[in-house]
PAVO-587824 format. One record per residue: residue in three letters; x, y, z of N, C-alpha, C in turn; residue number from 1. Coordinates in steps of 0.02 Angstrom, whole numbers, plus 50000, padded with zeros to 5 digits. Layout:
N
SITE   resn     n_x     n_y     n_z    ca_x    ca_y    ca_z     c_x     c_y     c_z   resi
SITE    ALA       X       Y       Z       X       Y       Z       X       Y       Z    NUM
...
//
This chain:
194
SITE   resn     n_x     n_y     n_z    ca_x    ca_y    ca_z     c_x     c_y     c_z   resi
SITE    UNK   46616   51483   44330   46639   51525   44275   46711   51507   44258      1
SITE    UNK   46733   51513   44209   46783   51484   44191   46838   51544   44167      2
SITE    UNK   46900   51538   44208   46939   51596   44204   47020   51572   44160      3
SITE    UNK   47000   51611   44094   47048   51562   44062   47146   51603   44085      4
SITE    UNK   47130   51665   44128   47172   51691   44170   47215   51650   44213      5
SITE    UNK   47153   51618   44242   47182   51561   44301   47218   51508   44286      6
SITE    UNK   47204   51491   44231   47232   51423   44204   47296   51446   44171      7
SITE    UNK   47325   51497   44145   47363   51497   44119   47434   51530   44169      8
SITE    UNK   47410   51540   44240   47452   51523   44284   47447   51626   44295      9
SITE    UNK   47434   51646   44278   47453   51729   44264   47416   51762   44338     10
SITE    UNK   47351   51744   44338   47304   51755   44377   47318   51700   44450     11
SITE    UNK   47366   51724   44484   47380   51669   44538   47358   51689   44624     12
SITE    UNK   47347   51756   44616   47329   51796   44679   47274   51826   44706     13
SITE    UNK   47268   51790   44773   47187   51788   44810   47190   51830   44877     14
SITE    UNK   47148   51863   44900   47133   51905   44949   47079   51905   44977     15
SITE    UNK   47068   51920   45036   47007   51930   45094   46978   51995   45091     16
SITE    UNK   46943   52005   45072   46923   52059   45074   46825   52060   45121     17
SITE    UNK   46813   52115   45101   46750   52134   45156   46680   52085   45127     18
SITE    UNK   46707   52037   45065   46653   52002   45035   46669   51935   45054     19
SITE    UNK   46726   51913   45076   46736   51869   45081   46815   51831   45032     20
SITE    UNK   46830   51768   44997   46884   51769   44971   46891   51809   44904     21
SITE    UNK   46943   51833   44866   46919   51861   44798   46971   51846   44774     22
SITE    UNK   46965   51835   44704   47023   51816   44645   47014   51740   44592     23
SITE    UNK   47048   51723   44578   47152   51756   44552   47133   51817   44525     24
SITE    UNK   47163   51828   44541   47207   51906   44507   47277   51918   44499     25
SITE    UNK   47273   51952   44439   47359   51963   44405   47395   52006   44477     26
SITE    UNK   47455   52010   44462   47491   52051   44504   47471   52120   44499     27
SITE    UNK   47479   52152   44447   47468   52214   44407   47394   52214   44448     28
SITE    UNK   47324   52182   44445   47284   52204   44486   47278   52223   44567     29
SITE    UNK   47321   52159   44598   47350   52164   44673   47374   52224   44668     30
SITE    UNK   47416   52242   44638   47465   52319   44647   47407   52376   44625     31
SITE    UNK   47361   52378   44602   47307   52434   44593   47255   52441   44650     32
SITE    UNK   47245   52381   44670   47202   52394   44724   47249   52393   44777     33
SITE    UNK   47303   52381   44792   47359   52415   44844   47371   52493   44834     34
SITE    UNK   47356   52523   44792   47351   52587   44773   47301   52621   44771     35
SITE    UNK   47250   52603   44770   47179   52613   44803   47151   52623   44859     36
SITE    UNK   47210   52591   44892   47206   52584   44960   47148   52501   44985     37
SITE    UNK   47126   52482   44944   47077   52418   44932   47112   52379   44983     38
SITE    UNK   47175   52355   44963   47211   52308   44995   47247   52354   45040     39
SITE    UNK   47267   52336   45117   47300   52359   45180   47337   52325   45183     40
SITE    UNK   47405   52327   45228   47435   52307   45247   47422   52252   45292     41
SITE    UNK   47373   52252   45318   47353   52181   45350   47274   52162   45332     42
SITE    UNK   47283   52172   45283   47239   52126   45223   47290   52058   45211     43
SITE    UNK   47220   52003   45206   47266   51918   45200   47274   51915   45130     44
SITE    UNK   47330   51900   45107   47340   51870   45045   47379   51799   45032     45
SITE    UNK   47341   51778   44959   47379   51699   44965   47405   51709   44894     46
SITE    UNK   47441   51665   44893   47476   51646   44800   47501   51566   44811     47
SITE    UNK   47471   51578   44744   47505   51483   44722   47576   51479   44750     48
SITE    UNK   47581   51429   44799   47662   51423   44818   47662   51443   44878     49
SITE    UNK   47614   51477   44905   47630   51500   44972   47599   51449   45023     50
SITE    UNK   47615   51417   45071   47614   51381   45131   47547   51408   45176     51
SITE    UNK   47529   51477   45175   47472   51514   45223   47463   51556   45199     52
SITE    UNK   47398   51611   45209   47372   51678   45212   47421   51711   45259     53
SITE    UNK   47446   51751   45226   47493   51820   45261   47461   51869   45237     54
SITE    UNK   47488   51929   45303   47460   51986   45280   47505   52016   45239     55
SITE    UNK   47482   52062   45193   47512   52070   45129   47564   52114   45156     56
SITE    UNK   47586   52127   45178   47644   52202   45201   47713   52114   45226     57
SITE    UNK   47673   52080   45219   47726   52026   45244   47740   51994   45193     58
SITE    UNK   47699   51977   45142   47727   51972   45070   47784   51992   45024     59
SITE    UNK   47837   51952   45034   47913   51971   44981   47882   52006   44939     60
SITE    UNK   47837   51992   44907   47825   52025   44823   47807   52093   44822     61
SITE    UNK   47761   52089   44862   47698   52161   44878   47733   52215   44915     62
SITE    UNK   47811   52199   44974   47822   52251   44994   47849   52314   44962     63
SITE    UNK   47836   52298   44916   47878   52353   44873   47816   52398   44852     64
SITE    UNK   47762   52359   44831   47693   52406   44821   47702   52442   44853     65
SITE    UNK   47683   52421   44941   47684   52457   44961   47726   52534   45004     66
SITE    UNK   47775   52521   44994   47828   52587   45006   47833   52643   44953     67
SITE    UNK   47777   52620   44896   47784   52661   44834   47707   52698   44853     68
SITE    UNK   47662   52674   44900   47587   52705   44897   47606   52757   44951     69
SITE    UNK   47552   52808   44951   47556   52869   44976   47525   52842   45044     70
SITE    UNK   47508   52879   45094   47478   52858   45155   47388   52899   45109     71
SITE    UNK   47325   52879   45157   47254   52905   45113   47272   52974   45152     72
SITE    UNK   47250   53026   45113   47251   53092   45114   47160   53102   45115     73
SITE    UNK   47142   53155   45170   47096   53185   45131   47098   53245   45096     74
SITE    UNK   47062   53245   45054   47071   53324   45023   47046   53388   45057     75
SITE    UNK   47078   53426   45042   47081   53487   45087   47016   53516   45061     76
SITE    UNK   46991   53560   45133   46938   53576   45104   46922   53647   45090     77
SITE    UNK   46855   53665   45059   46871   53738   45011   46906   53802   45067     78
SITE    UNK   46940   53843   45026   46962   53897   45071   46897   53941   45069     79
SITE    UNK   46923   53972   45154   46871   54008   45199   46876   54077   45145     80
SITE    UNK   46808   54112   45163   46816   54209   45128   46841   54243   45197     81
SITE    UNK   46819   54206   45261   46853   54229   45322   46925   54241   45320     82
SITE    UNK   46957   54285   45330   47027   54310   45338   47049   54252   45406     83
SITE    UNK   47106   54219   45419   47131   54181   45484   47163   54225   45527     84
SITE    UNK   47148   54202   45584   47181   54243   45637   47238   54245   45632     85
SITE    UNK   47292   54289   45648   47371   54313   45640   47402   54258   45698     86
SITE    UNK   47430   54233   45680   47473   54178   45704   47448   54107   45672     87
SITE    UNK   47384   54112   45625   47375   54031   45638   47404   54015   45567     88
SITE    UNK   47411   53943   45557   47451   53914   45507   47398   53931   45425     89
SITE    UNK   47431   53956   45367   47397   53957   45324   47369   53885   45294     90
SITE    UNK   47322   53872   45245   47313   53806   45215   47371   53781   45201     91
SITE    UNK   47414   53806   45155   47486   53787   45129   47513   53734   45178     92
SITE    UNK   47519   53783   45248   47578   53771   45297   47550   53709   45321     93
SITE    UNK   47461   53706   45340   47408   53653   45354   47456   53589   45319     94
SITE    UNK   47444   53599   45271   47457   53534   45226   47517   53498   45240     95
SITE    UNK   47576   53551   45263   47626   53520   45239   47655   53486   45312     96
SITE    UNK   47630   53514   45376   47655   53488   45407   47619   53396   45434     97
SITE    UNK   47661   53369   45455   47632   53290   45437   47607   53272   45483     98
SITE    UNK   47551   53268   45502   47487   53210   45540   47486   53177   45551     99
SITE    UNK   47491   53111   45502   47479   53059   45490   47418   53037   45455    100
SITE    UNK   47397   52978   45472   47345   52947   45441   47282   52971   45455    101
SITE    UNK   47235   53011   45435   47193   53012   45456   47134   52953   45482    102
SITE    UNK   47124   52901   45438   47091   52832   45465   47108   52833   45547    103
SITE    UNK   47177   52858   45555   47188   52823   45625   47179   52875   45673    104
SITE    UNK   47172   52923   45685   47137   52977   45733   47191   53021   45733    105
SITE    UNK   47233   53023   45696   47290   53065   45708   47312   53143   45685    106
SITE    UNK   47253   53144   45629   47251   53186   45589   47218   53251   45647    107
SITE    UNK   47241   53340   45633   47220   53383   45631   47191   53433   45617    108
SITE    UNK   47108   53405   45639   47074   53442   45576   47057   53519   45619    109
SITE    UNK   47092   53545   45653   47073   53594   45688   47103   53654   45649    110
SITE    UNK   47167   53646   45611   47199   53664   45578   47154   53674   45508    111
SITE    UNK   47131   53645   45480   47094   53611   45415   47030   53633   45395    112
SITE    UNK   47003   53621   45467   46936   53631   45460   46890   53695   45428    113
SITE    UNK   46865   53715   45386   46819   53767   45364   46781   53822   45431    114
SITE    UNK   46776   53869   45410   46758   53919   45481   46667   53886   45487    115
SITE    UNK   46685   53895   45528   46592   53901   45554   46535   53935   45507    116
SITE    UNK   46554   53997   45484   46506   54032   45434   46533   53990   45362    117
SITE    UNK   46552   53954   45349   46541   53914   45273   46511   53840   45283    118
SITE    UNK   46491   53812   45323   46431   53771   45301   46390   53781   45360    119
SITE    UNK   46329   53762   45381   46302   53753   45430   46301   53713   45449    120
SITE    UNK   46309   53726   45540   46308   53666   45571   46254   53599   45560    121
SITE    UNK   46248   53549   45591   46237   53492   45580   46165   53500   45634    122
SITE    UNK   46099   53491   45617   46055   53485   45636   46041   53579   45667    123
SITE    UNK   46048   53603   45631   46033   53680   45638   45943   53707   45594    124
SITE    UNK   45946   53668   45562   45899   53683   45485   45833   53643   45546    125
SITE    UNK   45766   53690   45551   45696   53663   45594   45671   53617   45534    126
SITE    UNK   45647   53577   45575   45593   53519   45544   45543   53560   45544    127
SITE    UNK   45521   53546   45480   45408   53564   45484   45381   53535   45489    128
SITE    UNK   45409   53473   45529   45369   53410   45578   45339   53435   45657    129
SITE    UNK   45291   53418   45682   45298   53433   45754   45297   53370   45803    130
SITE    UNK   45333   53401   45840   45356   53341   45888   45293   53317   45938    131
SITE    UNK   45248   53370   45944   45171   53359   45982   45144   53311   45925    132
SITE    UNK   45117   53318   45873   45096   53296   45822   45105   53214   45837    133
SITE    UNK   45172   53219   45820   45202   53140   45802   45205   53117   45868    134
SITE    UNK   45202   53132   45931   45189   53107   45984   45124   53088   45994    135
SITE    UNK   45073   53101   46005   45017   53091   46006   44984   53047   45952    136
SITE    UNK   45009   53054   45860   45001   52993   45825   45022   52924   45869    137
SITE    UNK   45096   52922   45881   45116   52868   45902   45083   52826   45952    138
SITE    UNK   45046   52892   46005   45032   52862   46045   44958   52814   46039    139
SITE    UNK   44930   52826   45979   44850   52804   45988   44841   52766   45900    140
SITE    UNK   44918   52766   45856   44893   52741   45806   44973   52725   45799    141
SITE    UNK   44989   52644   45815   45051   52629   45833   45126   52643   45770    142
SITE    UNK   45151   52690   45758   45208   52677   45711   45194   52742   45651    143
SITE    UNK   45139   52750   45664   45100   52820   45615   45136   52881   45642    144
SITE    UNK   45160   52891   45705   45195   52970   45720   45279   52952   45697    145
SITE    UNK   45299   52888   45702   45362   52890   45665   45381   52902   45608    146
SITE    UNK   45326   52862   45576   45333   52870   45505   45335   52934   45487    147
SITE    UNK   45250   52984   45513   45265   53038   45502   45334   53093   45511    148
SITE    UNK   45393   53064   45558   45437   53089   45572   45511   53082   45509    149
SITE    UNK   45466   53011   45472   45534   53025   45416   45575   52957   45440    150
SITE    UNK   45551   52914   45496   45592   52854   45533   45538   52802   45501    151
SITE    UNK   45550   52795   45452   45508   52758   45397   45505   52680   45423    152
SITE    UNK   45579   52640   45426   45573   52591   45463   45581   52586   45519    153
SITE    UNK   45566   52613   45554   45574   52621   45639   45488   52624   45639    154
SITE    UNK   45449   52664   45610   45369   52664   45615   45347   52597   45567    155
SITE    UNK   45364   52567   45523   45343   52499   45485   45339   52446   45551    156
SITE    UNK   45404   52442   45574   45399   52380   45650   45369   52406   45699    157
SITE    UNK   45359   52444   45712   45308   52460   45777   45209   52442   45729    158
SITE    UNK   45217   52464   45656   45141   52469   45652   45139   52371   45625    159
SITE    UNK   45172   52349   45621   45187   52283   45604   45192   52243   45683    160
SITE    UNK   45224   52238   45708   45216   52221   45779   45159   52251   45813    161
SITE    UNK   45137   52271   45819   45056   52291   45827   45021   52235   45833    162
SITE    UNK   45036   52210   45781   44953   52148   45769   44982   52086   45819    163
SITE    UNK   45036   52085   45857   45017   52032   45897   45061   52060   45954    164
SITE    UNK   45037   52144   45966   45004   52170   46023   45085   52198   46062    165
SITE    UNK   45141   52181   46029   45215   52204   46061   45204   52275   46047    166
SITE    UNK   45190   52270   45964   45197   52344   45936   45164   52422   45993    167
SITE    UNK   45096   52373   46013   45039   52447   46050   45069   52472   46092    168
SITE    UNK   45105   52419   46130   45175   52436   46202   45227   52485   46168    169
SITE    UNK   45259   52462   46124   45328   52491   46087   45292   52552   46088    170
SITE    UNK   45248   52554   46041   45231   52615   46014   45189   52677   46068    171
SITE    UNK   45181   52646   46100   45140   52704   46182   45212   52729   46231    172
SITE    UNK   45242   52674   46207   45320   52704   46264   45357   52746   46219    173
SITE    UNK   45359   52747   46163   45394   52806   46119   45344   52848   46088    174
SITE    UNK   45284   52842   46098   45245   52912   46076   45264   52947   46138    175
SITE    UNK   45295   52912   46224   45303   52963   46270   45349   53007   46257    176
SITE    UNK   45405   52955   46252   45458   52995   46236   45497   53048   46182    177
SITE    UNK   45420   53022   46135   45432   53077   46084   45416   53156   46089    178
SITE    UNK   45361   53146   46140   45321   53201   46191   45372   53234   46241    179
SITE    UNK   45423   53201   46255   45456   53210   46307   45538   53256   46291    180
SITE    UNK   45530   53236   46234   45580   53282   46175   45634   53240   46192    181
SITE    UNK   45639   53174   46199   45687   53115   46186   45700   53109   46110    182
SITE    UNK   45680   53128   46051   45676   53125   46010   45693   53189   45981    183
SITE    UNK   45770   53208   45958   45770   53281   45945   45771   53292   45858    184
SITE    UNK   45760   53244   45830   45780   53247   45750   45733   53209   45717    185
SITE    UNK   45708   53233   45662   45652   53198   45621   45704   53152   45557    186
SITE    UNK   45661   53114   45538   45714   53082   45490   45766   53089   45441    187
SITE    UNK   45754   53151   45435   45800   53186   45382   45862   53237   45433    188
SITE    UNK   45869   53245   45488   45910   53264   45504   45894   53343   45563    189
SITE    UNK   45830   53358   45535   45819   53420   45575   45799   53420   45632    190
SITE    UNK   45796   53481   45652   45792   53506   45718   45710   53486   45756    191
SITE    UNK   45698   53444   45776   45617   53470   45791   45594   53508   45834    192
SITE    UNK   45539   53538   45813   45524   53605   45856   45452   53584   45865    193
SITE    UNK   45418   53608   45951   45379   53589   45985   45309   53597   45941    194
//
């Protein structure tokens, strides 16, 4: 493809990113996806003229991007109808005092976090799957009790490996364990109940 950007010298700047190399790109784009957070500080970047891939926070040009970008924030999340216990920090106060990065484990979400009665916990909600059911499929019709479980490709390779006889094994040792309640969640996330 022909980048009439590139040729005219404007478009001089290339980066590593999670696809592999990407660019030219104008400056003005480098500095948007440095603001995006796209580009990191030890993200590689090259430019016409440069000798090697540096990471961009080592870049004369770019350090200035970056002392102008914010650190990634997450957004706060909805306020509780729960009243907070007397001493603890309001959202306000939450916010303001500084963490750090969350990416990097530093963040306090204990402070942050939403009470218990505004969402439900995480695998609380019963499956109207049964775990007898899909055990006993598995065990005598190889990949059929997974599937039924919602583990769509997890039951395709067991009923596919089947035909040259791995699958009947796979699938008799996890119809046990599906029996055995080794298996506590149907594919979608719920609870399974006996």
């Amino acid at each position: 493809m022909y980048n009439r950007k590139a040729v005219d010298g404007t478009a001089e700047w290339y980066y590593i990113g999670h696809y592999g190399q990407l660019g030219p790109l104008t400056r003005d784009q480098i500095d948007e996806l440095i603001t995006g957070g796209v580009i990191a500080q030890d993200t590689y970047v090259w430019k016409t003229g440069m000798s090697d891939w540096l990471h961009a926070d080592h870049a004369q040009e770019l350090k200035a991007s970056f002392a102008t970008t914010d650190p990634f924030l997450m957004p706060p999340p909805p306020p509780s109808s729960k009243p907070s216990s007397p001493g603890a920090p309001t959202m306000t106060q939450a916010r303001q005092q500084p963490y750090g990065n969350p990416a990097f484990g530093s963040w306090r979400q204990d402070t942050l976090a939403p009470s218990s009665s505004s969402y439900p916990a995480f695998g609380t909600i019963k499956s109207d799957r049964s775990r007898v059911l899909a055990g006993v499929l598995n065990l005598f019709l190889p990949g059929v009790g997974r599937i039924y479980l919602g583990h769509m490709a997890h039951g395709v390779l067991q009923l596919v490996l089947s035909l040259c006889g791995v699958g009947w094994l796979w699938s008799f040792v996890d119809g046990i364990i599906i029996l055995s309640g080794g298996v506590k969640y149907d594919g979608y996330g719920r609870v399974l109940t006996d």
